[in-house]
Phi, psi and omega in degrees: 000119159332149176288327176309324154308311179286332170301291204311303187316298191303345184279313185328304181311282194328256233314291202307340249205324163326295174261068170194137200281065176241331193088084161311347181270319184279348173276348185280331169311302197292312180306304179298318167336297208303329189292322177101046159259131177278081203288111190262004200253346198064053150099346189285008188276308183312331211272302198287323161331329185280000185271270215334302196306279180341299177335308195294353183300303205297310174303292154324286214265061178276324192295349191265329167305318178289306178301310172318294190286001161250335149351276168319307186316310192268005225338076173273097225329285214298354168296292174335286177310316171314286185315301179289004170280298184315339192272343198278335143330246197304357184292333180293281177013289153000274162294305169280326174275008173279340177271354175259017163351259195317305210300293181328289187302349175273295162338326177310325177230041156263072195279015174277328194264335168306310204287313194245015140276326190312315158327301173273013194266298170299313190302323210275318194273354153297315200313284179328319177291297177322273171349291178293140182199338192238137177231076194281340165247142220233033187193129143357304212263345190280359192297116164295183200291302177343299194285309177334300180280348178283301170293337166301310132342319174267331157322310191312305179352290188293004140333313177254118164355147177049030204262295215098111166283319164331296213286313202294315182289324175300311179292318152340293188273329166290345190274334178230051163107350212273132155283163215304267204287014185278323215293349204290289220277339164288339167284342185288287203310309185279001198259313164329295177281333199298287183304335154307337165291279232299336194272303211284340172285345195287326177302334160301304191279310224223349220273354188269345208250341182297156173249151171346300196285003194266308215286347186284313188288336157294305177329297158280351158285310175315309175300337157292340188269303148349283215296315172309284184331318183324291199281329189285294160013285182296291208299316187280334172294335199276343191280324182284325162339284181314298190231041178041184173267004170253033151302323194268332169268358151305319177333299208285332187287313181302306195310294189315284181337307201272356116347274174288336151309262160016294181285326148313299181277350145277000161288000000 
């Protein structure tokens, strides 16, 4: 398979995988195995691809983003609160993964730990689901500070390769009250600033060693992971409306197994 073919698949996987409480950083993991891509970027490919995915945030919710920042101009409570909860969302994130670099970043290749979170990870969003029954906040700006910082916290989770930051920040916000779509849409949100960190720190850290051909294969996983992403967006609020999360979390449970068969039998 061409390398170009294989940049496209990954960027396609990322766009699908981003916002579905599956993981995208662990299905890229898994993807590149199966594929044989050799990543020359140190890992910075999976990370900035992932801006492509964000970009569709930004694109979708622009009239909601736009109503904020002239908001803020004006400093209009429901402005305010928005921002300070997304910021209060990503600040553990922030913090700890700039002190957990490596660690993170070493995890990148273990895809054996991708496998079997992806595993206990589904099992944790059956849990979860059973368990929130009363969801009491139906808005961003109704989030207290509290719940807020909490899930930002509970986010750090997805750190480790196959957690899911999508999945980690939702389940987060449902344990602490949020209903299923504001909880969709503060992982949406908070996924802005959360991946701009995360690519500009890894282009600080990784960004002197790329070669032409690491920033080409970036390039074009970004823009695929856009295009996918547009569409998966829509698509996934209408499935969580409908049918909750625990489509997805069979998904991750069957995926893992069949993962962990796979990497047993290429051991």
């Amino acid at each position: 398979m061409s390398d170009l073919l294989t940049v496209i698949i990954l960027g396609i996987v990322e766009g699908l995988t981003e916002f579905i409480p599956v993981s995208s950083t662990g299905h890229l993991v898994l993807a590149g195995e199966l594929l044989g891509f050799k990543d020359g970027s140190g890992g910075a490919f999976d990370v900035i691809i992932q801006l492509g995915a964000i970009l569709a945030v930004i694109v979708l919710y622009w009239r909601r983003f736009w109503d904020v920042a002239v908001g803020l101009l004006s400093m209009q409570q429901g402005a305010l609160l928005f921002t300070r909860n997304i910021l209060l969302g990503f600040l553990p994130s922030a913090v700890i993964g700039a002190l957990a670099y490596k660690t993170i970043k070493a995890m990148l290749n273990a895809p054996e730990i991708v496998a079997w979170a992806l595993i206990v990870g589904g099992v944790a969003i059956l849990v979860i689901e059973r368990m929130t029954k009363k969801n009491h906040t139906d808005s961003v700006e109704g989030m207290s500070w509290k719940t807020a910082l909490g899930i930002g916290f509970i986010q750090c989770l997805s750190m480790i390769p196959g957690v899911s930051r999508s999945g980690a920040t939702i389940m987060g916000a449902l344990t602490l009250g949020v209903e299923r779509k504001t909880a969709a849409e503060f992982s949406f949100f908070v996924a802005v600033p959360t991946m701009m960190g995360a690519t500009a720190l890894s282009l600080y850290k990784d960004g002197a060693a790329l070669a032409a051909q690491d920033i080409t294969n970036i390039a074009i996983g970004f823009v695929v992971s856009f295009i996918v992403a547009i569409v998966v967006i829509k698509a996934f609020l209408a499935i969580v409306t409908r049918y909750g999360f625990g489509p997805f979390a069979w998904y991750r449970i069957i995926a893992g197994v069949a993962a962990l068969v796979w990497l047993g039998q290429a051991g």
